[in-house]
SETOR-777020 format. One record per residue (C-alpha): x, z, y negated. Coordinates in nm, 4 decimals. Last residue first. Example, Ala and Ser with C-alpha at 12.3 -4.5 7.8 and 13.67 -1.06 7.14 Angstrom:
// SETOR-777020
xx->1.3670	zz->0.7140	yy->0.1060
xx->1.2300	zz->0.7800	yy->0.4500
***
This chain:
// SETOR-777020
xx->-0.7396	zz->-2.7980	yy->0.1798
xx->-0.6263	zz->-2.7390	yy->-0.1640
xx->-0.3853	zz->-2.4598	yy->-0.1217
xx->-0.3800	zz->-2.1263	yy->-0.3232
xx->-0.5203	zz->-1.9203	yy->-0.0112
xx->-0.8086	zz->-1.7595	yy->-0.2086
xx->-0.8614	zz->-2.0738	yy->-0.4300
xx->-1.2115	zz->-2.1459	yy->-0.3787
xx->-1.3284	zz->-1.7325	yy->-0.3445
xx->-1.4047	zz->-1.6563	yy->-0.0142
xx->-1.7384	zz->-1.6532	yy->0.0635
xx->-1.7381	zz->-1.4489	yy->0.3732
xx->-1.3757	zz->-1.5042	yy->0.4855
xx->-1.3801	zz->-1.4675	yy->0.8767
xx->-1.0943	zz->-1.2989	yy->1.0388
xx->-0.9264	zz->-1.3639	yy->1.4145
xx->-0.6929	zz->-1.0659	yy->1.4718
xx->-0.3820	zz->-1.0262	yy->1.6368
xx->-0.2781	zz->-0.6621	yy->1.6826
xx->0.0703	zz->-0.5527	yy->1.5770
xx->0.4414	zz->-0.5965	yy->1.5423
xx->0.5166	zz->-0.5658	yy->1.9142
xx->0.2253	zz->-0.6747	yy->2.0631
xx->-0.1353	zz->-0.5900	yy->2.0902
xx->-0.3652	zz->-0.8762	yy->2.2003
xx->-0.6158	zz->-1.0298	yy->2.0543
xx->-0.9504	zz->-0.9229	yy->1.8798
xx->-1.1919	zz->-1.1796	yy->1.7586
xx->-1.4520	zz->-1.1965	yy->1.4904
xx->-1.3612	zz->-0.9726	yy->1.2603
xx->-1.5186	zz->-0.9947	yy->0.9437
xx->-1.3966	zz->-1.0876	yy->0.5639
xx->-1.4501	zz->-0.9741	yy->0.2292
xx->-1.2275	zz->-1.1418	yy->0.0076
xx->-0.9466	zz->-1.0880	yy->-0.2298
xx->-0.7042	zz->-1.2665	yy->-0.4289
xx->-0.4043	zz->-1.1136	yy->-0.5117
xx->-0.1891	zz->-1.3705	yy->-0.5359
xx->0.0836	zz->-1.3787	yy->-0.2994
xx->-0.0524	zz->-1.0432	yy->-0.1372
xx->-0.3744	zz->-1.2549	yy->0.0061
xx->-0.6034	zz->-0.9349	yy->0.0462
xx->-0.8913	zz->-0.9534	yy->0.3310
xx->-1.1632	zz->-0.6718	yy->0.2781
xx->-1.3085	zz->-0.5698	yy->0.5908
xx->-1.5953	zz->-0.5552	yy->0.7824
xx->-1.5532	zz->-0.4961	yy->1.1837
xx->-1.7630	zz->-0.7384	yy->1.4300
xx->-1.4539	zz->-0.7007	yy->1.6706
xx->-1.3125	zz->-0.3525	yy->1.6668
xx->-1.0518	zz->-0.3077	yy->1.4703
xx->-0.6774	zz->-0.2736	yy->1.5474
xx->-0.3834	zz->-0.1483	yy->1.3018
xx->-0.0442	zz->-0.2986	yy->1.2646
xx->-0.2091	zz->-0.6417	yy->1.1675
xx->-0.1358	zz->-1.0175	yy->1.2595
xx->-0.3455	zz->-1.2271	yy->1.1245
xx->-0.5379	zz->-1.5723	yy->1.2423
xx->-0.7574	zz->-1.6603	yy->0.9544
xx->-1.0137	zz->-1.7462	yy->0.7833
xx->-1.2773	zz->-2.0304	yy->0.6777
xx->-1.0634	zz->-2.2582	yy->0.4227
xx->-0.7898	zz->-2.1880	yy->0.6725
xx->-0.5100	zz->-2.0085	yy->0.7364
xx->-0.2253	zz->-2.0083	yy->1.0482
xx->0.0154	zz->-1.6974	yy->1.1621
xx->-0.0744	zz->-1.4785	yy->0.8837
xx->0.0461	zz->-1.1704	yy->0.7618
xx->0.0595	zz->-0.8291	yy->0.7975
xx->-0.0523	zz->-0.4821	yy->0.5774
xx->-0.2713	zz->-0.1971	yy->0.6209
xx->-0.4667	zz->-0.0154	yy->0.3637
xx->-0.7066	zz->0.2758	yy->0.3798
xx->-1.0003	zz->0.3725	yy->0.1804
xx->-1.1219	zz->0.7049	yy->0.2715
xx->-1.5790	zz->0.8143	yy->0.2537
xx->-1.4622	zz->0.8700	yy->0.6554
xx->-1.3082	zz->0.5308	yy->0.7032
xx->-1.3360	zz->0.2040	yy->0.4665
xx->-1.1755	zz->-0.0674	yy->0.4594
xx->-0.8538	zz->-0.2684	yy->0.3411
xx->-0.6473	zz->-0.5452	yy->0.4981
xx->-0.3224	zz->-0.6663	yy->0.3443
xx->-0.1726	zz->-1.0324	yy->0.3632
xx->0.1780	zz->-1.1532	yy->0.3513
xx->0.1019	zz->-1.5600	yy->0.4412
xx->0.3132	zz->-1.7388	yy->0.6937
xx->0.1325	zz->-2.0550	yy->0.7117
xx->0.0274	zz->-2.2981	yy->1.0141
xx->-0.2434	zz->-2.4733	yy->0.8618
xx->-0.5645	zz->-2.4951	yy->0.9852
xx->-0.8354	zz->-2.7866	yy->0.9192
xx->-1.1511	zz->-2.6948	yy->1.1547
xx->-1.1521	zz->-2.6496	yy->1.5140
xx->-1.0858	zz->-2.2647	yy->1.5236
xx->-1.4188	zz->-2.1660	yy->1.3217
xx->-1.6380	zz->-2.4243	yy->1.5291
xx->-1.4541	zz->-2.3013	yy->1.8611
xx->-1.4899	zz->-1.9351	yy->1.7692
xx->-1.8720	zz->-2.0010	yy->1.6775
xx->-1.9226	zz->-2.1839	yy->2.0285
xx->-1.7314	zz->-1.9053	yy->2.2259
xx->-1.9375	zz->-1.6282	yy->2.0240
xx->-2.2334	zz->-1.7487	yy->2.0767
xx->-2.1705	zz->-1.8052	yy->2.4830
xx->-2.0625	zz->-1.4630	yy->2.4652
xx->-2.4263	zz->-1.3685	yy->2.3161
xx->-2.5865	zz->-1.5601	yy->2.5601
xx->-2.4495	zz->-1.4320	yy->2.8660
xx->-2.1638	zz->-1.6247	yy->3.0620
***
């Protein structure tokens, strides 16, 4: 394993082993693409104070910035990809990291 994939396993594991909750959570993620903001919309499969795991119609490559929208109530956050899943029926699974979310981002006191 190189170093940079052993970096990545250790800051997936630290991400992945704090408090989740397994929450259902419309979301939207926005970015930017040639000077165009786009939009698409999922939701969550679990949340956390740190991120989540999502489940978008749209793929990104991991590392990608985006903003993270919570559609309940509209609070917004950038976020980045840190891991990529698999592509199924309804979309891509993808591992997001809140960069300074805001406190109540997810509306639950974790």
């Amino acid at each position: 394993m190189s170093g940079s994939e052993h970096g990545f396993e250790v800051r997936m594991k630290q991400l992945r082993a704090g408090l989740r909750v397994n929450s259902r959570v419309p979301v939207a993620v926005e970015w930017e693409e040639n000077r165009s903001r786009h939009t698409a919309q999922g939701w969550t499969v679990d949340i956390s104070p740190k991120g989540c795991l999502a489940v978008v119609p749209q793929g990104f490559a991991v590392g990608q910035k985006l903003d993270l929208v919570n559609l309940v109530n509209k609070n917004v956050s950038k976020a980045t990809l840190i891991w990529r899943g698999h592509e199924g029926r309804t979309g891509w699974e993808l591992g997001l990291e809140l960069q300074d979310p805001p406190e109540d981002f997810w509306g639950l006191d974790f």
